[in-house]
N, CA, C and O atoms as a GROMACS GRO file, in nm:
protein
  604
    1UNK      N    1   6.109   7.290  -1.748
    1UNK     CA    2   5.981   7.232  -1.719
    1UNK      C    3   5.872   7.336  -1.747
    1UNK      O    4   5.878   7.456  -1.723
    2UNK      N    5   5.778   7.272  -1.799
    2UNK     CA    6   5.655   7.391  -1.816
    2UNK      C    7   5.560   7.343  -1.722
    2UNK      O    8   5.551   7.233  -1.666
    3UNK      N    9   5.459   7.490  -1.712
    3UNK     CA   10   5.315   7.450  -1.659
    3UNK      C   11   5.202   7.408  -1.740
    3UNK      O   12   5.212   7.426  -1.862
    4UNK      N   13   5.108   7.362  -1.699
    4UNK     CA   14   5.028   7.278  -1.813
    4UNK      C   15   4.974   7.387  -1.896
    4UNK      O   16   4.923   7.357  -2.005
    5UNK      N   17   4.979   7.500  -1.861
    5UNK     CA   18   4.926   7.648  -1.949
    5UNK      C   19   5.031   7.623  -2.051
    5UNK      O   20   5.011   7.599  -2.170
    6UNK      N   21   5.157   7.630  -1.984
    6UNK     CA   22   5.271   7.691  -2.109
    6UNK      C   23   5.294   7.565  -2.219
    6UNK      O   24   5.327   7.559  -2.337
    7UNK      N   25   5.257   7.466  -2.112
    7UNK     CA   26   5.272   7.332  -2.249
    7UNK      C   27   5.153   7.371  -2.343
    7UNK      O   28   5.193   7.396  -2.457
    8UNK      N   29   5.056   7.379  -2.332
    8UNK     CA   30   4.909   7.385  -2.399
    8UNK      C   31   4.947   7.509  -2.484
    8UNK      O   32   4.914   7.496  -2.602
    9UNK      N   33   4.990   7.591  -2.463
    9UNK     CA   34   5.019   7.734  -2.531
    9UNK      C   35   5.084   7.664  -2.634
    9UNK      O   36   5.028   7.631  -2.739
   10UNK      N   37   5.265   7.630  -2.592
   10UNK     CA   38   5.343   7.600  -2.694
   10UNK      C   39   5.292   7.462  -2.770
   10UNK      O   40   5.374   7.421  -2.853
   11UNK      N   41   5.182   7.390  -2.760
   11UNK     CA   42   5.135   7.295  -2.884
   11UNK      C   43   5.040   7.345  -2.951
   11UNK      O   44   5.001   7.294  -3.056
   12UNK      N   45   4.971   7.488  -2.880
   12UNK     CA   46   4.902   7.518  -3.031
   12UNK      C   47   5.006   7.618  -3.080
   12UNK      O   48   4.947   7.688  -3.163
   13UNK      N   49   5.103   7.650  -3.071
   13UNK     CA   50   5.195   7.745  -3.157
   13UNK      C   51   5.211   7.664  -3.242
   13UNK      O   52   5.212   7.703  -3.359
   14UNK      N   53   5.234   7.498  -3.203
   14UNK     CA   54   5.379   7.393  -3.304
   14UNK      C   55   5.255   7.392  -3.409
   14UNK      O   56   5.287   7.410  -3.526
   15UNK      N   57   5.094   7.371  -3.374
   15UNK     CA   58   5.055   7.345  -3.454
   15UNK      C   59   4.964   7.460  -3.538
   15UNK      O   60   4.858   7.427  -3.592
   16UNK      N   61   5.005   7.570  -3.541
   16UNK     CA   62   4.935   7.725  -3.631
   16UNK      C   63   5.053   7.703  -3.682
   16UNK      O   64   5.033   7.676  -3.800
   17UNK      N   65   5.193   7.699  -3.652
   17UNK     CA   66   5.319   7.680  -3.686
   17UNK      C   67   5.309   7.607  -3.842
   17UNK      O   68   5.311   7.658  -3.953
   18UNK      N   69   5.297   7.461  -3.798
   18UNK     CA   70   5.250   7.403  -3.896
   18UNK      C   71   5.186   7.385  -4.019
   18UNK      O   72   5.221   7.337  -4.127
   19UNK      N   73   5.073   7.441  -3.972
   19UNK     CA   74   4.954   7.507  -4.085
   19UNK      C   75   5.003   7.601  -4.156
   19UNK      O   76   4.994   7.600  -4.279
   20UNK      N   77   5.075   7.713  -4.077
   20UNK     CA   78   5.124   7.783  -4.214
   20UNK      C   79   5.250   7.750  -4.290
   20UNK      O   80   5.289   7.812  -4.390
   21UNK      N   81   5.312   7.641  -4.230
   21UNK     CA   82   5.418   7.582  -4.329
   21UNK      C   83   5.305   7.495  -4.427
   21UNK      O   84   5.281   7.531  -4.542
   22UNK      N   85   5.247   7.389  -4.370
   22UNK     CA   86   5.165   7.353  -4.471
   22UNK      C   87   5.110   7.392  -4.615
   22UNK      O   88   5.120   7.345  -4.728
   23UNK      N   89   5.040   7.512  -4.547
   23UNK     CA   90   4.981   7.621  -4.677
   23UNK      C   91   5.058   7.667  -4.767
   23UNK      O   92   5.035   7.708  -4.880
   24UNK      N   93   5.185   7.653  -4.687
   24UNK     CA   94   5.296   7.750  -4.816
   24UNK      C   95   5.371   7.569  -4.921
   24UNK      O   96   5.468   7.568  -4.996
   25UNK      N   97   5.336   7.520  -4.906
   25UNK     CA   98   5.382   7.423  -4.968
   25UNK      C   99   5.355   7.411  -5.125
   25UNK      O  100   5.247   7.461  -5.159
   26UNK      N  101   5.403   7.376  -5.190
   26UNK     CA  102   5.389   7.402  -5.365
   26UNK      C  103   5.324   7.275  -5.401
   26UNK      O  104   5.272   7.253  -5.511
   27UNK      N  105   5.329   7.209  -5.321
   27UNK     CA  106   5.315   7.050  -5.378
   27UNK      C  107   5.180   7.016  -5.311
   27UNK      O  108   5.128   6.905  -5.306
   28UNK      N  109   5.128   7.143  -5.257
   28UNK     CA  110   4.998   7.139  -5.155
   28UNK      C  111   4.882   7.178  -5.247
   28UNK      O  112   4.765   7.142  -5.258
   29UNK      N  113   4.978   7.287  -5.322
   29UNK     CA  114   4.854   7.436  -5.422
   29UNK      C  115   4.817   7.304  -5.520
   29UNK      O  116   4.852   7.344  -5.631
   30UNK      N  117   4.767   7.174  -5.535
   30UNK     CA  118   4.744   7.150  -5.637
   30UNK      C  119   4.609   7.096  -5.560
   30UNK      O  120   4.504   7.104  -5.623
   31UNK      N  121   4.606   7.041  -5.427
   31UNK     CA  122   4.494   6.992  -5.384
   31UNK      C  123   4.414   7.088  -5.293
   31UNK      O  124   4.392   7.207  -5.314
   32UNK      N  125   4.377   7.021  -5.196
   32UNK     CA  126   4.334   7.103  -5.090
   32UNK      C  127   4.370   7.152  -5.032
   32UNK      O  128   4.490   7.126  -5.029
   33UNK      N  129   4.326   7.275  -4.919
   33UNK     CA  130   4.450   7.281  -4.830
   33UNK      C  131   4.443   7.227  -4.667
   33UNK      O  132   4.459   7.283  -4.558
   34UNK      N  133   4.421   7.128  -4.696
   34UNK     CA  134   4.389   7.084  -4.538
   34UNK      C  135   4.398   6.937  -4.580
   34UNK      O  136   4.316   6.882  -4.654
   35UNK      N  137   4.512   6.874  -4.522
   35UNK     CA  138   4.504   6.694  -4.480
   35UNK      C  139   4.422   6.622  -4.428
   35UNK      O  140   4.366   6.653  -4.323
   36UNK      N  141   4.396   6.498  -4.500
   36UNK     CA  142   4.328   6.380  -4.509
   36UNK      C  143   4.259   6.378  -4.351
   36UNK      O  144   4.157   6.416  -4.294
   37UNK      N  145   4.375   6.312  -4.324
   37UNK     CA  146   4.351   6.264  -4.170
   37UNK      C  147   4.198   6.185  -4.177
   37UNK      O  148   4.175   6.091  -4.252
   38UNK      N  149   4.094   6.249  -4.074
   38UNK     CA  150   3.970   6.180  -4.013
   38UNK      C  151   3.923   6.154  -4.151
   38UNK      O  152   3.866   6.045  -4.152
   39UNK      N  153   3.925   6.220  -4.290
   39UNK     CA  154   3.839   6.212  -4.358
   39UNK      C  155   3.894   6.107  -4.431
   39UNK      O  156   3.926   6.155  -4.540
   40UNK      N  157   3.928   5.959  -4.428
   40UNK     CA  158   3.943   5.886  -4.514
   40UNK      C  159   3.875   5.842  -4.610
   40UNK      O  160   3.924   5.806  -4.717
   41UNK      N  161   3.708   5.839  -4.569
   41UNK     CA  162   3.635   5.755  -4.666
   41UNK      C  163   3.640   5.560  -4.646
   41UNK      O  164   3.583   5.470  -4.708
   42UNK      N  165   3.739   5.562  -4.531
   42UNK     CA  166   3.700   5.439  -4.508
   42UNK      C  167   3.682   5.419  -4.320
   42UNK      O  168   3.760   5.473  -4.241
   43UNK      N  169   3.583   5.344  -4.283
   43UNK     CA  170   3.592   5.365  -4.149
   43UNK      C  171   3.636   5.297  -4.060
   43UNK      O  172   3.674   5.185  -4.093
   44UNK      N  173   3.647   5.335  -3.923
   44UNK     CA  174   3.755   5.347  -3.858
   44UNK      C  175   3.925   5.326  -3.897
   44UNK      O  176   3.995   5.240  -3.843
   45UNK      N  177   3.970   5.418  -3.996
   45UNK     CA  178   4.042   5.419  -4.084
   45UNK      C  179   4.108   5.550  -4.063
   45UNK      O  180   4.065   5.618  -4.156
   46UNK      N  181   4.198   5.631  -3.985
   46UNK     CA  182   4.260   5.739  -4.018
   46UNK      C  183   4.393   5.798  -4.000
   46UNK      O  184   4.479   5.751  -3.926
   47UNK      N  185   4.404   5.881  -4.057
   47UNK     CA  186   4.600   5.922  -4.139
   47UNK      C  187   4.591   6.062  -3.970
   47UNK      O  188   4.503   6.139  -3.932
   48UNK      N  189   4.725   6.032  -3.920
   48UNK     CA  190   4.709   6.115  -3.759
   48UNK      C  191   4.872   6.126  -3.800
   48UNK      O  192   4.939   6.048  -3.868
   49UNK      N  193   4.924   6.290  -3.715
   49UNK     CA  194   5.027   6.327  -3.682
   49UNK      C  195   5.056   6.281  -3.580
   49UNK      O  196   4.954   6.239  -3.524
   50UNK      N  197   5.183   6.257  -3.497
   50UNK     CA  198   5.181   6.230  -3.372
   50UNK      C  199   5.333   6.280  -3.323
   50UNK      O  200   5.418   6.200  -3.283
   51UNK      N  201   5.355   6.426  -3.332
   51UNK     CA  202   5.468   6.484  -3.240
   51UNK      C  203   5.447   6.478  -3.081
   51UNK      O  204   5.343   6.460  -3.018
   52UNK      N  205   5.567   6.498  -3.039
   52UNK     CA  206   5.591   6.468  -2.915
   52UNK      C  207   5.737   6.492  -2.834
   52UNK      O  208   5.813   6.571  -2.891
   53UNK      N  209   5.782   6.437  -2.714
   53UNK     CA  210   5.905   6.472  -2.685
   53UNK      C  211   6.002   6.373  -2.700
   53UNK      O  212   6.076   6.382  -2.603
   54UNK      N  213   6.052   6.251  -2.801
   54UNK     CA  214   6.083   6.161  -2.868
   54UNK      C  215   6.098   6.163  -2.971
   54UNK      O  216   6.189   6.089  -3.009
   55UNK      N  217   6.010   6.258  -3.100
   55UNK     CA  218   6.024   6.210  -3.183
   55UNK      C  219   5.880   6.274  -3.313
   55UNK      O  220   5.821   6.380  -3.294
   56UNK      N  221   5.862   6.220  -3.385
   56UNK     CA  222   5.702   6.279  -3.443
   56UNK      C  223   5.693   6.115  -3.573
   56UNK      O  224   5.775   6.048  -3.635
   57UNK      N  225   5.577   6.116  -3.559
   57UNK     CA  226   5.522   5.978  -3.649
   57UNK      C  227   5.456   6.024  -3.683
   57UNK      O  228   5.405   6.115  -3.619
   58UNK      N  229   5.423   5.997  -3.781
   58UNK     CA  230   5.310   5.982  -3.933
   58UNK      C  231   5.200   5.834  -3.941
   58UNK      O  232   5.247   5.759  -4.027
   59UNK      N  233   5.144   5.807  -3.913
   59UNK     CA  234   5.047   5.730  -3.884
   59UNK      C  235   4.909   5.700  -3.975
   59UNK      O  236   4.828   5.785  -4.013
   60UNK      N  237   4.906   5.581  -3.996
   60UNK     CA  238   4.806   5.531  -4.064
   60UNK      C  239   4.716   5.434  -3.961
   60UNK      O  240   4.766   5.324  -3.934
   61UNK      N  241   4.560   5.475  -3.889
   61UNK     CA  242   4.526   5.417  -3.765
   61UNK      C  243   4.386   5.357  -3.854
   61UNK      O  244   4.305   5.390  -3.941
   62UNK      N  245   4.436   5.213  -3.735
   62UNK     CA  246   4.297   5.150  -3.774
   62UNK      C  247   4.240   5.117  -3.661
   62UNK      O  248   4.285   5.013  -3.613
   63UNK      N  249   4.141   5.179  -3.589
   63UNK     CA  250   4.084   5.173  -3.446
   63UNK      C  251   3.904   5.132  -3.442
   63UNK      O  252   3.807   5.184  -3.388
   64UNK      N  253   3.919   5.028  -3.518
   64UNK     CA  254   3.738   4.938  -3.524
   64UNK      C  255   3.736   4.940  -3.356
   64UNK      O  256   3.822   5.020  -3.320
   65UNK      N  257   3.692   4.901  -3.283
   65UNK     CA  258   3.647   4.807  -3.108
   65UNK      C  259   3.638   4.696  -3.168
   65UNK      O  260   3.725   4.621  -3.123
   66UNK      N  261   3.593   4.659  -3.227
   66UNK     CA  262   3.547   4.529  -3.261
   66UNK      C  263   3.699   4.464  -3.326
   66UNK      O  264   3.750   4.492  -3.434
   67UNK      N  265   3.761   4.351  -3.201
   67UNK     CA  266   3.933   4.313  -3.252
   67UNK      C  267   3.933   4.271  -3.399
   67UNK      O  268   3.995   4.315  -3.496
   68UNK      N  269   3.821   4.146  -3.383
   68UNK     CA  270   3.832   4.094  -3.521
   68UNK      C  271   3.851   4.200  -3.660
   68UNK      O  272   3.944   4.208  -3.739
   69UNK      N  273   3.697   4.291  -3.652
   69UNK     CA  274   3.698   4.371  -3.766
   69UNK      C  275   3.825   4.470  -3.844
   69UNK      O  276   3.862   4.509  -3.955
   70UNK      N  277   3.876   4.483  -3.628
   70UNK     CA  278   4.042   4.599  -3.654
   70UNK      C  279   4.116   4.496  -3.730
   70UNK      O  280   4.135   4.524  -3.849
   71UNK      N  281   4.173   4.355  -3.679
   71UNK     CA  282   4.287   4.290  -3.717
   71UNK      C  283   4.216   4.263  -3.914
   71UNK      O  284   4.291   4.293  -4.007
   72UNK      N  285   4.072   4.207  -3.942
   72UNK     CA  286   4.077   4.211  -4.067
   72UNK      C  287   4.129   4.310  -4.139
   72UNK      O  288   4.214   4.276  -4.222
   73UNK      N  289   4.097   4.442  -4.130
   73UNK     CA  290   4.098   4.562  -4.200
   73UNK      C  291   4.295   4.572  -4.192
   73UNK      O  292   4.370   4.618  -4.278
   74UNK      N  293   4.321   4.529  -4.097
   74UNK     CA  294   4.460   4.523  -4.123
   74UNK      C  295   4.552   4.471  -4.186
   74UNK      O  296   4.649   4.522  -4.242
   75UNK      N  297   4.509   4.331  -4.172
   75UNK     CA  298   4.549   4.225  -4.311
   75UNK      C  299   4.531   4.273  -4.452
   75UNK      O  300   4.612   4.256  -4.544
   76UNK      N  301   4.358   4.365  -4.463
   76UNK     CA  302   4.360   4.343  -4.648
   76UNK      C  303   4.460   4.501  -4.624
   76UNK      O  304   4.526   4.535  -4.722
   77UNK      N  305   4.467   4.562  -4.534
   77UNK     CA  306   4.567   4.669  -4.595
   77UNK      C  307   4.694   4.607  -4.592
   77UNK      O  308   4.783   4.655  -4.663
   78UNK      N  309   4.714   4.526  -4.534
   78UNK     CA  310   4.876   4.447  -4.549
   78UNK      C  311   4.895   4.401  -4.674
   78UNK      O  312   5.010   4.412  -4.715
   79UNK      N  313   4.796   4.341  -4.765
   79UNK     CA  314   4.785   4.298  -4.887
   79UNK      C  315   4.844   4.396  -4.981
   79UNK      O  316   4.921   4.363  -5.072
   80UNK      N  317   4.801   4.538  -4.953
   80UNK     CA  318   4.884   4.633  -5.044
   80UNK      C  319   5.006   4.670  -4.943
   80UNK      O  320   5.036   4.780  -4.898
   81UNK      N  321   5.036   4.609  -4.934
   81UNK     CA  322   5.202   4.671  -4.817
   81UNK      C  323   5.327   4.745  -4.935
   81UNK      O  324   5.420   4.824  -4.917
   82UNK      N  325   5.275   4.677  -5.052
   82UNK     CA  326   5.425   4.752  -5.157
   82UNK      C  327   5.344   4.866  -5.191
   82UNK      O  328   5.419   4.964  -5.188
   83UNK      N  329   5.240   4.898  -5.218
   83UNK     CA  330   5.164   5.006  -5.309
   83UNK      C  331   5.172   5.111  -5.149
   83UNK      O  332   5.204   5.230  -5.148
   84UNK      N  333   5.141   5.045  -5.049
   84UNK     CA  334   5.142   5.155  -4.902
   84UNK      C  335   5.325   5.227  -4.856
   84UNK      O  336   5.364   5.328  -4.798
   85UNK      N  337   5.385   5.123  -4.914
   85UNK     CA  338   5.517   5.153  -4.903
   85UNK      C  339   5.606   5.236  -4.968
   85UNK      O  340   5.705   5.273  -4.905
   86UNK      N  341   5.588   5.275  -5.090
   86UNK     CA  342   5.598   5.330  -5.216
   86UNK      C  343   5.660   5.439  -5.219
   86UNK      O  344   5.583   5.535  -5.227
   87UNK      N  345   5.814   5.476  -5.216
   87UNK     CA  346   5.891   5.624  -5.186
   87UNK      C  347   5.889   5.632  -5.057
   87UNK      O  348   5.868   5.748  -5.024
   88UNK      N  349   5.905   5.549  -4.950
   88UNK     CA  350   5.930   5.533  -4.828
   88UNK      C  351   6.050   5.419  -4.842
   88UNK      O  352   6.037   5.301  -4.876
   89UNK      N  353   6.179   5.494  -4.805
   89UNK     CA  354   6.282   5.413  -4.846
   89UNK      C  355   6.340   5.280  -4.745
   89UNK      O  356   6.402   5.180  -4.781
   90UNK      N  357   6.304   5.312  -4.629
   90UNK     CA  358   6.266   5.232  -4.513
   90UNK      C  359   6.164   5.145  -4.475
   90UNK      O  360   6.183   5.059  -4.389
   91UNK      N  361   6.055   5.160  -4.533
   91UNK     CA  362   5.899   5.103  -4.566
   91UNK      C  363   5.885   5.208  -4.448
   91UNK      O  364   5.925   5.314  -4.401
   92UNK      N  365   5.779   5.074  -4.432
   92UNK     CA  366   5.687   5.208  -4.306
   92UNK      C  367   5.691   5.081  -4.158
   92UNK      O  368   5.725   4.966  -4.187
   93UNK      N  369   5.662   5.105  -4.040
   93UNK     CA  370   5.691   5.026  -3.956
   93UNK      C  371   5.515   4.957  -3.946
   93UNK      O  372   5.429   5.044  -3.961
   94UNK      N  373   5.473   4.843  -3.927
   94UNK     CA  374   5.337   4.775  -3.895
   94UNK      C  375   5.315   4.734  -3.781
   94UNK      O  376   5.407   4.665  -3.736
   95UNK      N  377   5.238   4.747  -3.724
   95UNK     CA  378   5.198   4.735  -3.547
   95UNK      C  379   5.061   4.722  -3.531
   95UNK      O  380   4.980   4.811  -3.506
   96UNK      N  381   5.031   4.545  -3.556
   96UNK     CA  382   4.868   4.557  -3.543
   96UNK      C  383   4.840   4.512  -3.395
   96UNK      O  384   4.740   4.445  -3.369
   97UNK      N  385   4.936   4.553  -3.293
   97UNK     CA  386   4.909   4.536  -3.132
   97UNK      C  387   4.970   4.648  -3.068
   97UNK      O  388   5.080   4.638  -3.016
   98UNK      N  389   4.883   4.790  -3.069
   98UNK     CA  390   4.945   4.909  -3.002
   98UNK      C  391   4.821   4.955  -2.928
   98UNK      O  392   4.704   4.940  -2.964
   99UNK      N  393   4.867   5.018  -2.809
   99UNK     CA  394   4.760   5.051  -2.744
   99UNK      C  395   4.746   5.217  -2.718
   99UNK      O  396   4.818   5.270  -2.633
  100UNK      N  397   4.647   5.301  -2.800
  100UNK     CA  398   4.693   5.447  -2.735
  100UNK      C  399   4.658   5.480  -2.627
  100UNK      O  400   4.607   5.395  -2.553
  101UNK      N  401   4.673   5.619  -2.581
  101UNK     CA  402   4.710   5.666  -2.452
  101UNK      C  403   4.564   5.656  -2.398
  101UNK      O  404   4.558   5.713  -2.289
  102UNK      N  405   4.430   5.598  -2.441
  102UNK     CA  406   4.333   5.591  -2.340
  102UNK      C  407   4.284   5.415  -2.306
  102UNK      O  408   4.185   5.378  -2.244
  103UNK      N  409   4.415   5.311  -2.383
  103UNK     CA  410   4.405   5.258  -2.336
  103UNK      C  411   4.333   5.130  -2.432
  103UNK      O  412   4.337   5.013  -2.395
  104UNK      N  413   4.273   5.172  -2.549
  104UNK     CA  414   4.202   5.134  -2.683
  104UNK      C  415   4.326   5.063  -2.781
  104UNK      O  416   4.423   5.126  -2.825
  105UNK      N  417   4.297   4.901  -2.806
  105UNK     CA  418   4.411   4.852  -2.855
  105UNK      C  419   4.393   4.904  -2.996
  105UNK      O  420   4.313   4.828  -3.050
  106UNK      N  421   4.423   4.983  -3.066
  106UNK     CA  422   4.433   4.976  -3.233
  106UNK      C  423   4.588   4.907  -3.324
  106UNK      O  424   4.679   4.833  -3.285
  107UNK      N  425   4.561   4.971  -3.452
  107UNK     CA  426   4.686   4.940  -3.525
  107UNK      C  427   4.746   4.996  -3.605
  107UNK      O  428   4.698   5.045  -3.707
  108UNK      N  429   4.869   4.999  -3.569
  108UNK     CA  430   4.960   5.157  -3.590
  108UNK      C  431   5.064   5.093  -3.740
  108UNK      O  432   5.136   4.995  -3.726
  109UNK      N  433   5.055   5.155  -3.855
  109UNK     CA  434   5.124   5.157  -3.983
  109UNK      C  435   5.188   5.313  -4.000
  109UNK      O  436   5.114   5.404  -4.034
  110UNK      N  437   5.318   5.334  -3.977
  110UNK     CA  438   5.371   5.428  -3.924
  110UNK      C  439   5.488   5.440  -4.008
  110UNK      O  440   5.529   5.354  -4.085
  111UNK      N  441   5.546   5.574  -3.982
  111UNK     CA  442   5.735   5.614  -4.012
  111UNK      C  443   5.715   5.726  -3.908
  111UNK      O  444   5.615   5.792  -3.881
  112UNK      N  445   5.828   5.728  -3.864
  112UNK     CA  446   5.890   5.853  -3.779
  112UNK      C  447   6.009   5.899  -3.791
  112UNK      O  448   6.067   5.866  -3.894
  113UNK      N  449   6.074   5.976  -3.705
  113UNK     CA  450   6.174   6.078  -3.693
  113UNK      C  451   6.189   6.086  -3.572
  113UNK      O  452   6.111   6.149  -3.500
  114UNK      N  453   6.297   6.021  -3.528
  114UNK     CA  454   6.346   6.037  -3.349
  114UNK      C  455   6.418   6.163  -3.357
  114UNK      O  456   6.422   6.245  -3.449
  115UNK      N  457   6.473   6.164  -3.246
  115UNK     CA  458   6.555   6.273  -3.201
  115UNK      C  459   6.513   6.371  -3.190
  115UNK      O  460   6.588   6.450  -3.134
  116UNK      N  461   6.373   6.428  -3.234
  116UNK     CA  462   6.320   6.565  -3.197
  116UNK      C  463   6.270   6.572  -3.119
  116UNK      O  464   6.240   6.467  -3.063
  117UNK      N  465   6.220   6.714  -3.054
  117UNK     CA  466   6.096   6.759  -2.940
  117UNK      C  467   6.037   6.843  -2.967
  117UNK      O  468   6.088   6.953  -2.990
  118UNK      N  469   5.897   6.819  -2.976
  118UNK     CA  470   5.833   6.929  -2.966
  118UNK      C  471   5.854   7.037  -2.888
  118UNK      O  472   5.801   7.140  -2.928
  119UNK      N  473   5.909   7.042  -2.802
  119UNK     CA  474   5.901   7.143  -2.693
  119UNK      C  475   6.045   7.221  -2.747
  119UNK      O  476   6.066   7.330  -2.695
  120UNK      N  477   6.111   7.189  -2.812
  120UNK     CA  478   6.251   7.232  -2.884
  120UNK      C  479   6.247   7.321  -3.009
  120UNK      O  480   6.307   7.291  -3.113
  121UNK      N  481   6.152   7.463  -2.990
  121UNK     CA  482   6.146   7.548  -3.123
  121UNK      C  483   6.269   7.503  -3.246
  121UNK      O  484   6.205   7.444  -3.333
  122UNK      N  485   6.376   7.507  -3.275
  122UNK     CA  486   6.438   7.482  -3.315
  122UNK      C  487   6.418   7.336  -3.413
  122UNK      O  488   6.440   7.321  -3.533
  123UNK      N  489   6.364   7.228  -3.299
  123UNK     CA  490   6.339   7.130  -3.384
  123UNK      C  491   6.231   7.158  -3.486
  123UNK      O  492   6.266   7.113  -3.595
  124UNK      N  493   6.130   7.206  -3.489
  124UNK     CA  494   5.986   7.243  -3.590
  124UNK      C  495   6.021   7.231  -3.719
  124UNK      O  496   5.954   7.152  -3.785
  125UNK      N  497   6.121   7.297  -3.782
  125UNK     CA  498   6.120   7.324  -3.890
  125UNK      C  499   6.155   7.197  -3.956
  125UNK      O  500   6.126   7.184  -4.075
  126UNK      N  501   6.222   7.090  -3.884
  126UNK     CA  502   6.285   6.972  -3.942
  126UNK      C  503   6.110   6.867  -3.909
  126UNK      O  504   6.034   6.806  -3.984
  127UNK      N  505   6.111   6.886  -3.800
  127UNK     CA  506   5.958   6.832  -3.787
  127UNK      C  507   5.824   6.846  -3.860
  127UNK      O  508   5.726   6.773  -3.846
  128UNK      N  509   5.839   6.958  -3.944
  128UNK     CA  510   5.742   7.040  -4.015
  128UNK      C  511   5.740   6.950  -4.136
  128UNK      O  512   5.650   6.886  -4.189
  129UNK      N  513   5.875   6.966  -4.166
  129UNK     CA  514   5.918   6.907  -4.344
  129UNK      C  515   5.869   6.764  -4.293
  129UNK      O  516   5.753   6.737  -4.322
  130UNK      N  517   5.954   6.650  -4.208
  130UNK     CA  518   5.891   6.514  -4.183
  130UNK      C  519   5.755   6.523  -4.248
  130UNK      O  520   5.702   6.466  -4.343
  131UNK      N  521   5.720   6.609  -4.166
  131UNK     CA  522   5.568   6.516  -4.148
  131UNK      C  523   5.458   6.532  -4.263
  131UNK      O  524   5.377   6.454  -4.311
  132UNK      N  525   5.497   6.695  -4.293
  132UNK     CA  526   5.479   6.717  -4.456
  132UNK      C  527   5.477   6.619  -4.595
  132UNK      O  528   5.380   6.587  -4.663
  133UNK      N  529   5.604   6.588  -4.608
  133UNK     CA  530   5.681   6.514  -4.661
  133UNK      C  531   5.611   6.351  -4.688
  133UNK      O  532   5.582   6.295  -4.794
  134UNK      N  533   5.600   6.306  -4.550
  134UNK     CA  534   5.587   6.181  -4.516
  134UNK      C  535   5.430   6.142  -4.540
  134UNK      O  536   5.386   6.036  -4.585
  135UNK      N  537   5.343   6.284  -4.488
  135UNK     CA  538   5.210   6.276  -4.524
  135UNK      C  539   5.130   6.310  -4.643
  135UNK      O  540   5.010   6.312  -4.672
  136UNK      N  541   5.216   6.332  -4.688
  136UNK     CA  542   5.143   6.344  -4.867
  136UNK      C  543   5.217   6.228  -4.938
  136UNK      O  544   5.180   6.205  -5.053
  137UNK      N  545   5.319   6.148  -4.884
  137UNK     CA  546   5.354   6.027  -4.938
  137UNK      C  547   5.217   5.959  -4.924
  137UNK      O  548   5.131   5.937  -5.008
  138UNK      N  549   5.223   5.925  -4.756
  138UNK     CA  550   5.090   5.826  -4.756
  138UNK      C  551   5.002   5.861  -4.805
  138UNK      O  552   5.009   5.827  -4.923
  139UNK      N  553   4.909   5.916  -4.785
  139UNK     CA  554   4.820   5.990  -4.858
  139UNK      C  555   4.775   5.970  -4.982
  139UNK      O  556   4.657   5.966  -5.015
  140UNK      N  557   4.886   5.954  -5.062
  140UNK     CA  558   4.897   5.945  -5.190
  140UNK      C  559   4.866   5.770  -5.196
  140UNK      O  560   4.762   5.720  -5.238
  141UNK      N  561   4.954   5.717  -5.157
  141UNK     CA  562   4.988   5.589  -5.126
  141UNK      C  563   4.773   5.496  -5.093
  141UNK      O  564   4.689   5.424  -5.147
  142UNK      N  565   4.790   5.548  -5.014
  142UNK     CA  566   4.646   5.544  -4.916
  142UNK      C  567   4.539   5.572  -5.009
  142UNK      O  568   4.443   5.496  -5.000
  143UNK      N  569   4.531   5.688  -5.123
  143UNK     CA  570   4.463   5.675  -5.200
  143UNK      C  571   4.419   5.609  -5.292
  143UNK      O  572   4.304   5.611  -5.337
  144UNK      N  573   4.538   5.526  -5.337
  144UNK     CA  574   4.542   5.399  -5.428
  144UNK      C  575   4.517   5.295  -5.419
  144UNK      O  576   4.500   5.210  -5.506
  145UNK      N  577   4.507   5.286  -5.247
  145UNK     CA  578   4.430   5.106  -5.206
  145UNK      C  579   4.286   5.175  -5.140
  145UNK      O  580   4.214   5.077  -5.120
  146UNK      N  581   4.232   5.263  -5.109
  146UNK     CA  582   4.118   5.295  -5.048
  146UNK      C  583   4.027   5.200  -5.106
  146UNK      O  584   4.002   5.116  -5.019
  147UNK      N  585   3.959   5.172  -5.227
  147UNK     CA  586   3.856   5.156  -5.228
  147UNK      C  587   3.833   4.975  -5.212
  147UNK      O  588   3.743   4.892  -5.197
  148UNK      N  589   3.987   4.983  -5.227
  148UNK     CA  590   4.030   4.825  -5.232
  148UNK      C  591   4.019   4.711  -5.120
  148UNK      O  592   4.019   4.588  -5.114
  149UNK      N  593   4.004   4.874  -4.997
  149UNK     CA  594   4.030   4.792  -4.858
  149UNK      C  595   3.864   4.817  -4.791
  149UNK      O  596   3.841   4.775  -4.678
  150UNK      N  597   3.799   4.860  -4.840
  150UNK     CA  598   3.663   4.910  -4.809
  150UNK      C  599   3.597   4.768  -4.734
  150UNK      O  600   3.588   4.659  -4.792
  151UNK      N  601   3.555   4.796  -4.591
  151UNK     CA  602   3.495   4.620  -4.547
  151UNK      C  603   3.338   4.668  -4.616
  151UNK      O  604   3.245   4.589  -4.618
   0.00000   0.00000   0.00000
């Protein structure tokens, strides 16, 4: 069990951890060096990590307030579901009724990786590659319907 210090400590390790696996990536040196995420270019529209003690997801969030505007924006991205799916050999999982942890219904277009923990040094390195891996899929993926899904 940790104290809320030692938890807070060991999640910014997982995530400096990260960053410098990130940076060293070969398949990274061609773009930027820092992931999408908040900066989609489309709004309320964004690409989120989500490790934890379960597991780590890769996430594509669509969090309008406004239900209608969330559930539209979800549909025309459902429209590209093969072009969003693309080298994801599983697809990706769709969840336009999830609620995060403050309680805000959004909609979760996801892949994950059970069996890990953050809190499990050991697991990182397999967690590192996931999410790596998984997030320059979407990304990629995500770039090809952006302008398509623009409300």
């Amino acid at each position: 069990m940790y104290t809320k210090d030692e938890k807070k400590d060991l999640v910014k390790k997982f995530w400096e951890a990260f960053s410098l696996y990130s940076s060293r990536l070969s398949f990274r040196s061609e773009r930027r060096k820092h992931w999408m995420l908040h900066h989609t270019k489309v709004s309320c529209v964004h690409l989120k990590f989500d490790p934890d003690r379960n597991g780590v997801r890769v996430i594509l969030e669509i969090n309008h307030r406004d239900e209608e505007k969330r559930l539209q924006q979800y549909e025309k991205i459902e429209m590209y579901r093969i072009i969003l799916e693309e080298g994801f050999d599983d697809g990706l999982i769709w969840n336009f009724a999830h609620q995060n942890e403050t309680g805000q219904d959004i909609c979760h277009i996801y892949t994950e990786l059970t069996g890990v923990d953050i809190h499990r040094i050991s697991d990182w390195e397999r967690m590192f590659q996931f999410m790596a891996e998984n997030m320059f899929r979407l990304e990629n993926n995500f770039i090809e319907i952006r302008d398509l899904i623009k409300i």
